[in-house]
C-alpha positions as CSV (number, residue, x, y, z in Angstrom):
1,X,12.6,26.6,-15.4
2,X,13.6,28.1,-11.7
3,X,13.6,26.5,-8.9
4,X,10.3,25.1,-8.7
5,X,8.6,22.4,-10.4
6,X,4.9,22.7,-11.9
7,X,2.4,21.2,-9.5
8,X,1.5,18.8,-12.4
9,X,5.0,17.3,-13.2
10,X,5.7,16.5,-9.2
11,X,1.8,14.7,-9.0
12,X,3.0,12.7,-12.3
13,X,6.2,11.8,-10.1
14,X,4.5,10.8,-7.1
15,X,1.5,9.1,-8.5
16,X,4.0,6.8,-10.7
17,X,6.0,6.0,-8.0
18,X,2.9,4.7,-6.5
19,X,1.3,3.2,-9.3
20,X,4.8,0.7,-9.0
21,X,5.0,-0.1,-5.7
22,X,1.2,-1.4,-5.5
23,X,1.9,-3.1,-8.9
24,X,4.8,-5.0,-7.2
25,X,3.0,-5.6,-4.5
26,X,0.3,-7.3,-5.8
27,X,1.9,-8.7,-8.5
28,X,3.7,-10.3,-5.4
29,X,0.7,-11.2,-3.9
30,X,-1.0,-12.8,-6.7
31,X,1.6,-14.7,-7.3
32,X,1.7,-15.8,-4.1
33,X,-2.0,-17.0,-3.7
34,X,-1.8,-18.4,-7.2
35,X,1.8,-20.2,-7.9
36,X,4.5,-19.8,-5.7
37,X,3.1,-22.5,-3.4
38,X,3.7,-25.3,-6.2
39,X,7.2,-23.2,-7.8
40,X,9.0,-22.4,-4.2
41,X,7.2,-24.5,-1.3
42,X,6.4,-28.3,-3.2
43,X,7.4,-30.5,-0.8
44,X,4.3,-28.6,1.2
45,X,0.6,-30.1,1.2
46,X,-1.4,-27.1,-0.9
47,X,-2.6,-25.4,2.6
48,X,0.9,-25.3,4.1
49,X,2.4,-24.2,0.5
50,X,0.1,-21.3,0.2
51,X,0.6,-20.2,3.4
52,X,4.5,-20.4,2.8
53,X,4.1,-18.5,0.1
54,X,1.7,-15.9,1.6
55,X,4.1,-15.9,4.7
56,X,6.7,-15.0,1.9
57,X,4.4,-11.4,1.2
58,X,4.6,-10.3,5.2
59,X,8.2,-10.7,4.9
60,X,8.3,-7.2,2.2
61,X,6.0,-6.0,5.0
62,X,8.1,-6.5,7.4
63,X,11.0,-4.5,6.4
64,X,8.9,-1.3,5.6
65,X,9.6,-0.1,8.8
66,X,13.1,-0.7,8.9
67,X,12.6,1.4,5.3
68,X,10.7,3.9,6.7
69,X,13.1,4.5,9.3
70,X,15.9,4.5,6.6
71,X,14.2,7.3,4.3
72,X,12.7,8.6,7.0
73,X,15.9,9.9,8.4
74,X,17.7,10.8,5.2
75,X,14.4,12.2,3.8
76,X,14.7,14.5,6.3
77,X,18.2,15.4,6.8
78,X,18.7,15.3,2.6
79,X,15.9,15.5,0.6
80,X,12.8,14.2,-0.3
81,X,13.5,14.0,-4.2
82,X,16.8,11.8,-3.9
83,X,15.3,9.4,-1.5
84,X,12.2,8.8,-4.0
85,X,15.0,8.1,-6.4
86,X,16.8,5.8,-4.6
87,X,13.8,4.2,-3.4
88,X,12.5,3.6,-7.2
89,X,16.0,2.1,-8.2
90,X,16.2,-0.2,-5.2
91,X,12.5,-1.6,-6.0
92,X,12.8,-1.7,-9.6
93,X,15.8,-4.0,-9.3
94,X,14.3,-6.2,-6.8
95,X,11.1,-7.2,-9.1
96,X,12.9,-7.4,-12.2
97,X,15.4,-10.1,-10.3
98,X,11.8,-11.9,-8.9
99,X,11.1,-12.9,-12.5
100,X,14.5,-14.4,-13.5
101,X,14.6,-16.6,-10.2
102,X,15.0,-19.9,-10.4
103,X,12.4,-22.4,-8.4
104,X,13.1,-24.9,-6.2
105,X,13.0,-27.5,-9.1
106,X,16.2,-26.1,-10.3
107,X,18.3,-24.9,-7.1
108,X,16.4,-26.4,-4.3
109,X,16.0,-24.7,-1.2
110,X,17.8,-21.5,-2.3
111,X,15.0,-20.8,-4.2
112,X,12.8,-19.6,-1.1
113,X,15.8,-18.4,0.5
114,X,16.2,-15.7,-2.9
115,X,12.6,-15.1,-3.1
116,X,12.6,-14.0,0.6
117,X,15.4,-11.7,0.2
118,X,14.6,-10.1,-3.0
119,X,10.9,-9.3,-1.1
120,X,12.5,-8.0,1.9
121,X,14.7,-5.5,-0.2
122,X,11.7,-4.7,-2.2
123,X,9.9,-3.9,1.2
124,X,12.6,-2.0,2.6
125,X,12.8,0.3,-0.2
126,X,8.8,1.0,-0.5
127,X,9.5,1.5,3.0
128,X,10.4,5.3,2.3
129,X,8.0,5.8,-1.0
130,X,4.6,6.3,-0.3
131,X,4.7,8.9,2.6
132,X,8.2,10.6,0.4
133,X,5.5,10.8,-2.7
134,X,2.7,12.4,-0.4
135,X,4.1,14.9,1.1
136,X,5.6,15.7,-2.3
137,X,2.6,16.5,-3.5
138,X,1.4,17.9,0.5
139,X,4.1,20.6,0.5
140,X,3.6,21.9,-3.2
141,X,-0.1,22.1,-2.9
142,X,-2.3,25.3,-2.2
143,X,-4.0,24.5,1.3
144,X,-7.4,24.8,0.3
145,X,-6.8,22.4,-2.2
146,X,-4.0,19.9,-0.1
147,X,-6.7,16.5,0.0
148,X,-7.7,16.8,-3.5
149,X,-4.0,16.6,-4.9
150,X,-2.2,14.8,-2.6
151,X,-5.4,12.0,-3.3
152,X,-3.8,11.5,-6.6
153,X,-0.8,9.5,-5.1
154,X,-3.3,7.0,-3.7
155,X,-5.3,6.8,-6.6
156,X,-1.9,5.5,-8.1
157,X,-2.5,2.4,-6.1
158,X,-5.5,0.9,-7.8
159,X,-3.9,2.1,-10.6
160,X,-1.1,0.0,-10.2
161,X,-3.5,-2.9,-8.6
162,X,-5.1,-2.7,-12.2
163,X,-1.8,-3.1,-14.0
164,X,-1.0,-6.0,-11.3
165,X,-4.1,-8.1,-12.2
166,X,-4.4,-7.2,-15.9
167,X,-1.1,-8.9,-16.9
168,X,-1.7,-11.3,-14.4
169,X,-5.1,-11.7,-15.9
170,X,-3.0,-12.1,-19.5
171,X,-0.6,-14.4,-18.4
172,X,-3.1,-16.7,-16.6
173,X,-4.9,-17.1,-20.5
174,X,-1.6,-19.4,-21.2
175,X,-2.2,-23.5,-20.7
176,X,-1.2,-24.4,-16.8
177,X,2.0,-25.9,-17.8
178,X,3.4,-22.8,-19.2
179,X,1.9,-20.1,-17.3
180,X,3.9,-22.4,-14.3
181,X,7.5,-22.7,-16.4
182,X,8.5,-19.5,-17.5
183,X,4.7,-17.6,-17.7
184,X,4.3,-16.2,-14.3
185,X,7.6,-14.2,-14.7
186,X,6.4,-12.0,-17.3
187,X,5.1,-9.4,-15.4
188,X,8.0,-9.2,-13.4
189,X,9.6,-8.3,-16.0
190,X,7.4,-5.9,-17.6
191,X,8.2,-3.9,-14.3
192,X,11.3,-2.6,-15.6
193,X,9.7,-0.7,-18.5
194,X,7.1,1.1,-14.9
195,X,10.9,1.6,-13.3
196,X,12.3,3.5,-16.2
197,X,9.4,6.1,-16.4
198,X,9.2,6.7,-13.1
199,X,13.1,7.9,-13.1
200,X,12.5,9.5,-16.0
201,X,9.8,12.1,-14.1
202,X,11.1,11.7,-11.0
203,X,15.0,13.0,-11.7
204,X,12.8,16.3,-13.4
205,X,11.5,17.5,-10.6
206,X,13.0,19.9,-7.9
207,X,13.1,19.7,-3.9
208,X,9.6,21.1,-2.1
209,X,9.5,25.2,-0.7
210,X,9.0,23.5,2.7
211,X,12.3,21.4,2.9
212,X,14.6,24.1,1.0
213,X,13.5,26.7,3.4
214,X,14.5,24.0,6.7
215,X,17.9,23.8,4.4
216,X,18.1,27.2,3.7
217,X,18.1,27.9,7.0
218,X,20.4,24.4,8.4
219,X,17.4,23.5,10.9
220,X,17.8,19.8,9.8
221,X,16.9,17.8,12.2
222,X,20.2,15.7,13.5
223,X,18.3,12.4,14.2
224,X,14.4,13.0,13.1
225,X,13.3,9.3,13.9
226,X,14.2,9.9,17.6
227,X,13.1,13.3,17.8
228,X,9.5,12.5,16.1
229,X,9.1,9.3,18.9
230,X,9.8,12.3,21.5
231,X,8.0,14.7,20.3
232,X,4.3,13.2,18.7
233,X,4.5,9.3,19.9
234,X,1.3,9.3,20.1
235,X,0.9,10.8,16.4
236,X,2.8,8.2,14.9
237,X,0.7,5.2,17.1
238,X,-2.7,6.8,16.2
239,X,-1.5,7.1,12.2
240,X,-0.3,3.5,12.3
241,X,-3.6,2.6,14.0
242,X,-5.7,4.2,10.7
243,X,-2.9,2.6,8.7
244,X,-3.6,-0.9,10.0
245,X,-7.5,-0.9,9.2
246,X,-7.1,0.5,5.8
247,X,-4.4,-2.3,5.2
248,X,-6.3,-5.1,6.5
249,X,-9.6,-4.1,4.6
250,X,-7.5,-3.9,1.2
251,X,-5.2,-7.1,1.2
252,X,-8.2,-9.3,2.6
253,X,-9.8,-8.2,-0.2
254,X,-7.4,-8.6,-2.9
255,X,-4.8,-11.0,-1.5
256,X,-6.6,-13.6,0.5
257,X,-9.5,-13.5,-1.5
258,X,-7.7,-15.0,-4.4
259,X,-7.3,-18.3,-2.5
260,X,-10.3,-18.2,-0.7
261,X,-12.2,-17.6,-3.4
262,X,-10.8,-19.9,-5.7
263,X,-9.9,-23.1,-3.2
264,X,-12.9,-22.8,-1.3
265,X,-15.4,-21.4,-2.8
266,X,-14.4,-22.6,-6.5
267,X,-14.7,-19.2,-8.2
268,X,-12.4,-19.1,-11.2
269,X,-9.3,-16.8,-10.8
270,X,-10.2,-14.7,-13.4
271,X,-13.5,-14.0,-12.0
272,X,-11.8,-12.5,-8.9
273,X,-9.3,-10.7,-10.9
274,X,-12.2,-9.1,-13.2
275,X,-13.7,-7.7,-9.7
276,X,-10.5,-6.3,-8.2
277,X,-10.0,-4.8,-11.8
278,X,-13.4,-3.3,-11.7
279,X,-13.2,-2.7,-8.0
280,X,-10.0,-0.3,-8.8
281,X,-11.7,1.8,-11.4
282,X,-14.6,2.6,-9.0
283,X,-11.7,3.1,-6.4
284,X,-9.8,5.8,-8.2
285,X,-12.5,7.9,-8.7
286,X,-13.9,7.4,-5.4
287,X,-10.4,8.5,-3.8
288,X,-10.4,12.0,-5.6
289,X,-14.3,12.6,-4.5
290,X,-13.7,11.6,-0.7
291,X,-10.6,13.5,-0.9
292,X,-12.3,16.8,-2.2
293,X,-15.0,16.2,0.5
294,X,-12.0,16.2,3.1
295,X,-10.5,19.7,1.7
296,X,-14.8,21.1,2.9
297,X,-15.6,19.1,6.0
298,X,-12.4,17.8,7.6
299,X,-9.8,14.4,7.4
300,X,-11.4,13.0,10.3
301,X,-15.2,12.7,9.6
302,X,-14.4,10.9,5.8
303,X,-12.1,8.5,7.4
304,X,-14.3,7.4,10.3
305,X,-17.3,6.9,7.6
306,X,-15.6,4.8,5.4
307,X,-14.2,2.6,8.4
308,X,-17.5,2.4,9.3
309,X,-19.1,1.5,6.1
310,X,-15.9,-1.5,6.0
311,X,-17.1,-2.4,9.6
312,X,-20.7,-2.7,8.8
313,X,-19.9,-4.4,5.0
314,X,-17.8,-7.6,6.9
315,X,-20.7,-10.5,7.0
316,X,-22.7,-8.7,3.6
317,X,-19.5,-9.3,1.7
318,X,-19.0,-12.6,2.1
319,X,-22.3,-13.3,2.1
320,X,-22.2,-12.1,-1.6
321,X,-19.2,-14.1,-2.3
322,X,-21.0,-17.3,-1.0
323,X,-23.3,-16.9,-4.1
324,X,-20.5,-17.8,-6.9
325,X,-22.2,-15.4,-9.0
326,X,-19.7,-13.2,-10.6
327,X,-21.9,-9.9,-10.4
328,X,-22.1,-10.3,-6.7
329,X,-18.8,-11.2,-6.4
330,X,-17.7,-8.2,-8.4
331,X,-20.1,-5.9,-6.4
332,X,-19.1,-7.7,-3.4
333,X,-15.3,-6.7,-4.1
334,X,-16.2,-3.4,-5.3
335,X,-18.1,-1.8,-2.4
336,X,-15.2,-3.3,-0.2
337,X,-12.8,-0.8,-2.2
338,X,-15.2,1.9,-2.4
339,X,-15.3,1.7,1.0
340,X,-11.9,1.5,2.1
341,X,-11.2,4.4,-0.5
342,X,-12.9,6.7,2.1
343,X,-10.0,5.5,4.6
344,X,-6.8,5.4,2.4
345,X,-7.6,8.5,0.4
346,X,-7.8,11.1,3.0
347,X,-5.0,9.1,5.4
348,X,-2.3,10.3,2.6
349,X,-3.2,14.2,3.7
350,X,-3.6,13.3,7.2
351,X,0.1,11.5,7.4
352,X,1.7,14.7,5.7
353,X,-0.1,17.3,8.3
354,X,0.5,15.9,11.3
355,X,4.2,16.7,11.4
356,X,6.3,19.2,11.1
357,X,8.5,20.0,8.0
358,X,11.5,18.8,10.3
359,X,10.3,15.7,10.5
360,X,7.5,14.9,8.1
361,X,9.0,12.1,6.4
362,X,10.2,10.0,9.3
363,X,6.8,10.6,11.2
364,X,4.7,10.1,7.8
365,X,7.0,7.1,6.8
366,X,7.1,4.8,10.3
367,X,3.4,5.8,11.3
368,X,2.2,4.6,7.8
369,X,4.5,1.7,7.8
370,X,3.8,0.2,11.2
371,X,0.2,0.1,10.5
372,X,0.9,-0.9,7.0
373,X,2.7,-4.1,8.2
374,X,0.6,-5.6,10.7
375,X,-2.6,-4.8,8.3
376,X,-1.2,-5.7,4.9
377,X,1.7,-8.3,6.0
378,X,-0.2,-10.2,7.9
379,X,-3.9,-10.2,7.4
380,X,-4.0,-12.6,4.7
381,X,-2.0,-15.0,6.8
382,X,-4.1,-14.6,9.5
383,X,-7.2,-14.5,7.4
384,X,-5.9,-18.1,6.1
385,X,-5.1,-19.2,9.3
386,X,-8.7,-19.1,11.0
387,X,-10.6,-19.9,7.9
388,X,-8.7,-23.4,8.2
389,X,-9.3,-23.2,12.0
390,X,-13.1,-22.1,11.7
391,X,-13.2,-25.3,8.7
392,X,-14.1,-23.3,6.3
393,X,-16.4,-20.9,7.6
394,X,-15.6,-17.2,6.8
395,X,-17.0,-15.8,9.8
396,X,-14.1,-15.0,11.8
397,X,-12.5,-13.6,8.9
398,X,-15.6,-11.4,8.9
399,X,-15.4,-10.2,13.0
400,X,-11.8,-9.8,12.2
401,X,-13.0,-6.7,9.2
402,X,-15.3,-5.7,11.7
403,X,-12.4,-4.9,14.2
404,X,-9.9,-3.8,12.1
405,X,-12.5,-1.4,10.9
406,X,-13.3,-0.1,14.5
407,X,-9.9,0.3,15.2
408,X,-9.4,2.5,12.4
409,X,-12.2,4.8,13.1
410,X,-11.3,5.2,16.7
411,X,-7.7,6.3,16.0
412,X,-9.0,8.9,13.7
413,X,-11.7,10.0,16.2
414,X,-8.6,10.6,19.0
415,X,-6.6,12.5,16.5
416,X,-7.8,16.4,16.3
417,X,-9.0,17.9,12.8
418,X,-5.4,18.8,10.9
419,X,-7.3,20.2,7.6
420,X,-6.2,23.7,8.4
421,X,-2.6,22.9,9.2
422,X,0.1,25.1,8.4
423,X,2.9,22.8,6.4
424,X,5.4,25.0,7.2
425,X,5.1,24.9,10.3
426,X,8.4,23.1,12.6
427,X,5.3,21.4,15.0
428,X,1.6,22.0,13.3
429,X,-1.0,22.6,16.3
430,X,-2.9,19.9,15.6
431,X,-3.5,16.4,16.6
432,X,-2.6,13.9,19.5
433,X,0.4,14.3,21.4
């Protein structure tokens, strides 16, 4: 075959990869809004158990940065291809292990203890995928076309939000008592059979032009991390800022939902797992076309749109979700990801062209990650936290999606257009120093 993959084969790689590290994480974080309060955290009252058990999905957030870091650096100096191996193998293992853990019932307090670890791990190795897979894709794609094919990875993540929820969805059919005894680790499991494909394309491919031309050439950088903070600080800040609002916007509306929805507002489960189902179809599709529209009018002007549209949807989509009616629920949910896909699509192109080849996957990895943590970690917990503070009332939850949304579009309104950059350039000459 030479020396280069097909286009097609390294997309398939990537877009896997991603497909199983939203799957986890929402598996995760269904689980977590659903049944880990009762399994890990029972000698809570059902607030303090869910937010436990929600404080137990930051925790995988949390260590994506240390991840990034990690992969960053050896992404780098290495390779991107071994590090989206290793970062697969690390993962796979730690959600396969989730569903054979036993609860508190059986081993007491180790039980959190194990479920905290195994997320952390988990964490830490997704730490390194999702900006590896992009510029995968970034570096092998004709420039005129970069947005449209590198949105494929992200597409991957309703893809595997779909997977998440569907066997989820499944499971949740089975009577109470046994959906909480051995049920809910089903999916878990199935993740090993996601794990083994993904290695399967992944060890297929070859290493990008762009990093065989820095090795051809022994321009590694020595220590990238340190050398992107020097060099494009305010690169990395201004990603993580975009990062953030996307982040925020997504795991409101698919993490906390699930107990706000179903606690307080007394929609069924499946109800709001139908609408983040249908939410994801619109959202694939949706990513491609915002995508495309970013190859003809810029990164910048796509993102700042969809922030705004999030922004300006806040109080309308609760307002729908107030109505118990599953149609407006479901079209409540699904403008939420239509919007967002505006953000998170074009983002993917934006991480991979504002660095150099040197240090792409450090500066990709911890500005996406740093953003990624505060947004995804820790929205739902704070979104949980001032409903019970506000009594109820989703309002502040609302200004907070109006915020996060602002934030995002002003960090992509600081950062300079990055469309037309050269990826194989050492230091494209674009963006925000």
């Amino acid at each position: 075959m030479g020396e280069r993959s097909p286009l097609g084969r390294v997309i398939t790689s990537s877009v896997v990869g991603n497909i199983i590290e939203q799957f986890d994480f929402a598996l995760y974080g269904s689980m977590a809004a659903l049944v880990f309060g009762p399994l890990f955290f029972p000698e809570f009252s059902p607030l303090a158990g869910t937010l436990a058990a929600l404080a137990t999905f930051a925790v995988g957030f949390v260590a994506r940065p240390l991840g990034s870091i990690f992969f960053g650096h050896f992404g780098d100096r290495i390779g991107r291809k071994s590090m989206l191996v290793l970062c697969l193998l690390i993962a796979g293992s730690a959600t396969f292990l989730m569903g054979v853990l036993p609860t508190y019932a059986t081993i007491g307090i180790w039980a959190p203890v194990l479920l905290v670890t195994l997320r952390f791990v988990q964490g830490f190795s997704f730490g390194g995928e999702y900006a590896g897979a992009v510029l995968m894709v970034a570096e092998y794609a004709p420039p005129e076309r970069r947005g449209f094919f590198s949105g494929f990875v992200p597409a991957g993540s309703p893809v595997g939000l779909m997977l998440a929820n569907g066997t989820v969805l499944l499971v949740a059919l089975m009577p109470r008592e046994q959906f909480l005894a051995w049920g809910w680790r089903l999916p878990f499991l199935f993740s090993i059979v996601l794990v083994a494909i993904g290695l399967y394309i992944r060890l297929k491919i070859y290493e990008t032009p762009a990093f065989r031309r820095v090795r051809e050439t022994r321009t590694e950088a020595r220590m990238p991390i340190i050398d992107v903070l020097r060099r494009s600080p305010g690169r990395v800040l201004l990603a993580g800022g975009i990062s953030f609002g996307f982040a925020a916007i997504f795991y409101i509306t698919i993490i906390f939902l699930l107990s706000y929805g179903t606690s307080q507002l007394g929609i069924s489960g499946s109800v709001l797992l139908v609408g983040t189902i249908i939410g994801a179809v619109f959202q694939i599709a949706t990513i491609l076309g915002f995508n495309a529209l970013s190859d003809r009018i810029g990164r910048r002007p796509v993102i700042i749109g969809g922030a705004l549209v999030s922004a300006a949807l806040a109080f309308p989509f609760f307002w729908l979700l107030q109505s118990g009616a599953p149609a407006l629920v479901w079209l409540a949910i699904t403008a939420m990801m239509v919007s967002s896909a505006a953000i998170y699509g074009p983002l993917a192109v934006l991480l991979a062209e504002l660095f150099g080849t040197r240090l792409r996957y450090s500066g990709a990895s911890l500005g996406y990650q740093l953003g990624a943590t505060i947004g995804g970690g820790f929205s739902p917990l704070i979104a949980t936290s001032i409903l019970a503070w506000s009594g109820g009332g989703p309002w502040p939850v609302a200004l907070y999606l109006v915020a996060v949304g602002l934030v995002a579009a002003a960090c992509t309104y600081l950062l300079t257009e990055t469309v037309r950059a050269d990826m194989l350039e050492d230091v494209p000459a674009v963006g925000y120093e």
